[in-house]
C-alpha positions in Angstrom: -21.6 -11.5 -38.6 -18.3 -13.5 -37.1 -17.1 -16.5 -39.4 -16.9 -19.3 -37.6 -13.0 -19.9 -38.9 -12.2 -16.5 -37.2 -9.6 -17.0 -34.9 -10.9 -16.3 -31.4 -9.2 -14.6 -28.3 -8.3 -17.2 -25.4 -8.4 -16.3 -21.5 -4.8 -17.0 -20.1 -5.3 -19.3 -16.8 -2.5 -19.2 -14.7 -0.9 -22.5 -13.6 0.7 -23.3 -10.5 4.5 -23.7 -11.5 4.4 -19.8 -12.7 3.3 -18.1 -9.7 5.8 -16.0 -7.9 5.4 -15.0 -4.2 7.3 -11.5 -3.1 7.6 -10.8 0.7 6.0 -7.4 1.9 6.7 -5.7 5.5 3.7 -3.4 6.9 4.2 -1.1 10.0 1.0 -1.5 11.7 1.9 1.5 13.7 -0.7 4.4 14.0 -3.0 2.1 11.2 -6.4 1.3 11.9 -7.0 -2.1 12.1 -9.8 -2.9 9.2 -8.0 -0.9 6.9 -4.9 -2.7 7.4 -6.5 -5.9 7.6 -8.4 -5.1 3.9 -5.2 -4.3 2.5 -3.4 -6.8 4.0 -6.0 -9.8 3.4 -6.2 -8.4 -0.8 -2.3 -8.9 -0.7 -2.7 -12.5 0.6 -5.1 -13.5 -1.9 -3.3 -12.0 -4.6 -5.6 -9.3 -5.9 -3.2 -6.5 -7.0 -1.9 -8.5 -9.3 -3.1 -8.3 -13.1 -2.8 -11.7 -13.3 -5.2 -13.2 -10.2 -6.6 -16.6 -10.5 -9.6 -17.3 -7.8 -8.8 -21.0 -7.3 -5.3 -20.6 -6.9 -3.2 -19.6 -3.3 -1.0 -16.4 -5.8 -0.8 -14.2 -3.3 2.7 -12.7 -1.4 3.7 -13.3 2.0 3.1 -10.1 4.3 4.8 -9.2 7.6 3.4 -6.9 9.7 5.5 -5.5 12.7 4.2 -3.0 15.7 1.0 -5.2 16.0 0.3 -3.6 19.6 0.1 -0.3 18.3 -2.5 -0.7 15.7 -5.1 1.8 16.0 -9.1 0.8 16.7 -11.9 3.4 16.4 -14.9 4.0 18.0 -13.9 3.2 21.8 -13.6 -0.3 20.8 -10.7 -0.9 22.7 -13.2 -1.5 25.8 -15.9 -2.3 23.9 -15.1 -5.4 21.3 -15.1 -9.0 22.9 -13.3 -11.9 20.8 -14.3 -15.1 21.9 -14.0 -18.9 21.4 -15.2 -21.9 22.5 -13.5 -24.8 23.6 -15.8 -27.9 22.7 -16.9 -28.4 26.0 -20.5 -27.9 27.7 -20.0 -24.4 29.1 -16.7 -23.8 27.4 -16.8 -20.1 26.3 -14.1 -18.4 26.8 -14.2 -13.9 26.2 -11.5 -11.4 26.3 -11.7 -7.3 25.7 -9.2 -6.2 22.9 -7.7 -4.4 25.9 -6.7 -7.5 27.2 -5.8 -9.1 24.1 -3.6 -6.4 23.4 -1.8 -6.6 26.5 -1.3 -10.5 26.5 -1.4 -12.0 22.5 -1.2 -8.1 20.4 -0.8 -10.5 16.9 -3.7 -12.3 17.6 -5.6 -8.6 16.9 -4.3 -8.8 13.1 -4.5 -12.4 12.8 -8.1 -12.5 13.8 -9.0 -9.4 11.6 -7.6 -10.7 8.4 -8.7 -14.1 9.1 -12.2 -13.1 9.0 -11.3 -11.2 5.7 -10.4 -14.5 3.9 -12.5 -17.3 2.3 -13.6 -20.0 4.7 -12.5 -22.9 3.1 -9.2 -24.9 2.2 -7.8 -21.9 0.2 -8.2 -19.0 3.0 -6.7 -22.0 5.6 -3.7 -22.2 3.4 -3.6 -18.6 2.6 -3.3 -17.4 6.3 -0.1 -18.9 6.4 1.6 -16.5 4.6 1.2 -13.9 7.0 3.6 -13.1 9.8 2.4 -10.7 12.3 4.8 -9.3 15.4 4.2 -7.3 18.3 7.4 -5.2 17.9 9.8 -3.1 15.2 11.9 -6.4 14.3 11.5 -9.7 12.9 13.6 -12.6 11.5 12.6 -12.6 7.7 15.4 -10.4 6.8 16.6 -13.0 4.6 13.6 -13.2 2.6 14.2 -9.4 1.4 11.0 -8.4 1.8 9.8 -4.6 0.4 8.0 -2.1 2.1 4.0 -1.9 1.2 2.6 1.3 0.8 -1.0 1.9 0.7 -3.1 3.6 -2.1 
């Protein structure tokens, strides 16, 4: 039986002030895109680290470079639509990944790890912390940021 003076253990919250965001880089090159998008969303939200609060934006910043030669399976290059909507009566506007790839190849990532994050203020806040580029380089050099490997 547990006496009631017994000294109890206490779950440690996290509080805003101690989070610490690290910058992560991620060649997209040759990785399929849901994969990468998985990994890259957990990152965001903060789930690799041991001390994850749900309620709170703890997650690192990620950089992912080669966007345009992410890999999708399944013929899908030909095959997926994205699509949005611009308000107006008849307003729906489609385009193939193809052509997406061709024209806006960040837009592929942004949209896949978009739909990976919660739909509410946090995910909206979240998403800002990626940076996604079409080719080998970007400007974040500054920010030091370490290569991510996958497990």
């Amino acid at each position: 039986m547990l006496h009631l003076n017994a000294q109890m253990m206490q779950t440690y919250s996290l509080k805003a002030k101690d989070i610490r965001k690290d910058w992560y880089v991620i060649d997209a090159e040759g990785q399929v895109l849901g994969r990468l998008a998985a990994r890259v969303a957990s990152v965001l939200r903060g789930k690799h680290k041991p001390t994850f609060t749900p309620h709170l934006d703890m997650g690192d910043c990620v950089i992912v470079t080669n966007a345009e030669k992410v890999v999708a399976t399944g013929g899908k290059d030909s095959k997926k639509v994205y699509w949005r909507h611009s308000g107006f009566m008849g307003g729906a506007k489609t385009v193939l990944l193809e052509d997406l790839r061709r024209r806006h190849p960040e837009r592929i990532i942004q949209s896949a790890v978009r739909g990976m994050l919660p739909h509410n203020k946090l995910g909206r806040r979240v998403i800002k912390h990626l940076k996604v580029y079409a080719g080998p380089d970007h400007p974040h050099e500054a920010q030091l940021p370490k290569p991510l490997e996958f497990f």
